[in-house]
N, C-alpha and C positions, 0 to 999 in steps of 0.2 A: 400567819401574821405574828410576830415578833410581840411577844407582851401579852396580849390577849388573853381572854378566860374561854375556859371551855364552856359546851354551854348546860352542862348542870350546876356550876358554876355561878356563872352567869344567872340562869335563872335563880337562885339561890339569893344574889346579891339582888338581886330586882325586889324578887317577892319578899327580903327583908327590908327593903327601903319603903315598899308600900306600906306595908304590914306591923313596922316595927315599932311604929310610934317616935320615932328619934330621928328629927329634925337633919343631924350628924348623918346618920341614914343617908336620908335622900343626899343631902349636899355629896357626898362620900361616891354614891350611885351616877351621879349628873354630872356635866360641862357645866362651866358655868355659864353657859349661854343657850341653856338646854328649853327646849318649845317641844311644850305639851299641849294635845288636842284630846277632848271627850266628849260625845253628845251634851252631856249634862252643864256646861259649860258655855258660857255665850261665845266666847271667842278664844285661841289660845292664850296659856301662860309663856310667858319666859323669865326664867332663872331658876333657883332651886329654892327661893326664899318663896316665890310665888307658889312655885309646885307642894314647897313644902307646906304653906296657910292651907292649900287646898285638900290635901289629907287629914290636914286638922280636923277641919271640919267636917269630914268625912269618920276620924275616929271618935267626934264627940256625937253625930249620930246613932252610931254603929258602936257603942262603949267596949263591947266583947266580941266585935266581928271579929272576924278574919278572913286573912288573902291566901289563897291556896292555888296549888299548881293544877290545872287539869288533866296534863299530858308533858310529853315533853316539847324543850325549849329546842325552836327549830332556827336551828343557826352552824352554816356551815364554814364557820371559822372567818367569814365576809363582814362586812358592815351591819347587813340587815339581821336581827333579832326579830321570830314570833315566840309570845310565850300563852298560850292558854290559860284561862285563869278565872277564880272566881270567888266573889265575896258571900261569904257567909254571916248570918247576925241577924240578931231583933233590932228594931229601928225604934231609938230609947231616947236620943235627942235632938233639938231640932236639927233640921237638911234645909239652910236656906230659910224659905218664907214657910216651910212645911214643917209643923209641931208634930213630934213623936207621934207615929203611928201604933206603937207597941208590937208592928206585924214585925215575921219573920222573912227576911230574902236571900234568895240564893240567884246571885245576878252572874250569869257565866258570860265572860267576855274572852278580847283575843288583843292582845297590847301588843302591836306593831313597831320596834324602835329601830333608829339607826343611831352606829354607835359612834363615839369622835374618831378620830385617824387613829388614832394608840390602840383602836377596838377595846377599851377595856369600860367608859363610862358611857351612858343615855346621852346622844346631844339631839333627836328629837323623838317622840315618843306620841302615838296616839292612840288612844283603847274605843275601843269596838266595842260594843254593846248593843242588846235591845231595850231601847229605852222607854218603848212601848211598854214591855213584858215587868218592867222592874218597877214600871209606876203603877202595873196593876197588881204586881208584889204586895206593894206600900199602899194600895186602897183608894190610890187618886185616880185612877181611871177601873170604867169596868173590864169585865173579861170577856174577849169576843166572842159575838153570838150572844150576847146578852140582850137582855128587854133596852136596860141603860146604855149597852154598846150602841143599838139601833137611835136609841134615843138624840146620841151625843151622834151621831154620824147625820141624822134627816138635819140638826142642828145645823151643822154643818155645810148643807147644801146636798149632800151625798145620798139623798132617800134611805129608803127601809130595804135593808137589804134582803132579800129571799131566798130561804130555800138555807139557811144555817140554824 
């Protein structure tokens, strides 16, 4: 494909757009009609101005995270981009309705994108995560197989589970 980035490259320019704090970043990374999707999120963003609010707030939680690569960027010169990936950070400002936990997280995800016709920016983008596993990072739910796991699950309708 004509123009395109390779994909260490590529991933380069992703994990600097998450990561970088600079608004120019992301817009620079995206189409502008670019639709992001992530558990943590009610429903997709679109544009780069949205995507971009949404890192904000993500690096005023996380003041000194970081977004790092897992593995490599699986991309065979096509449309589709996987990049591995995973935030690191103490959780220092609020997240949403959720006041500083002070914990540490190490949330590994897998951000799925397709890139516009040129292959060279994100025009949709959605990260994979366990969102279970990152909110018992952060202290809002227990860890399963706990007294409080069974607790929150008979809650539920789901009884006391056995035999964990």
């Amino acid at each position: 494909m004509a123009g395109s980035l390779d994909g260490d490259a590529l991933a380069r320019r992703i994990l600097d757009a998450i990561g970088g704090r600079d608004r120019r970043l992301v817009a620079d990374a995206v189409a502008h009609d670019v639709h992001y999707e992530d558990p943590f999120l009610p429903g997709p963003l679109r544009g780069p101005d949205a995507l971009a609010d949404h890192l904000a707030l993500l690096w005023q939680a996380f003041p000194e995270g970081r977004v790092e690569s897992t593995g490599p960027c699986l991309h065979d010169g096509g449309r589709i981009v996987a990049l591995p990936l995973r935030l690191l950070g103490d959780h220092r400002g609020p997240l949403g309705p959720l006041p500083p936990t002070e914990r540490f997280a190490h949330v590994h995800g897998m951000l799925v994108c397709e890139l516009d016709l040129a292959g060279r920016r994100l025009w949709r983008a959605r990260l994979f995560v366990d969102r279970y596993e990152a909110c018992v990072q952060l202290g809002v739910l227990p860890e399963a197989g706990t007294v409080g796991d069974r607790a929150i699950r008979a809650l539920q309708g789901f009884g006391i589970l056995r035999g964990r």
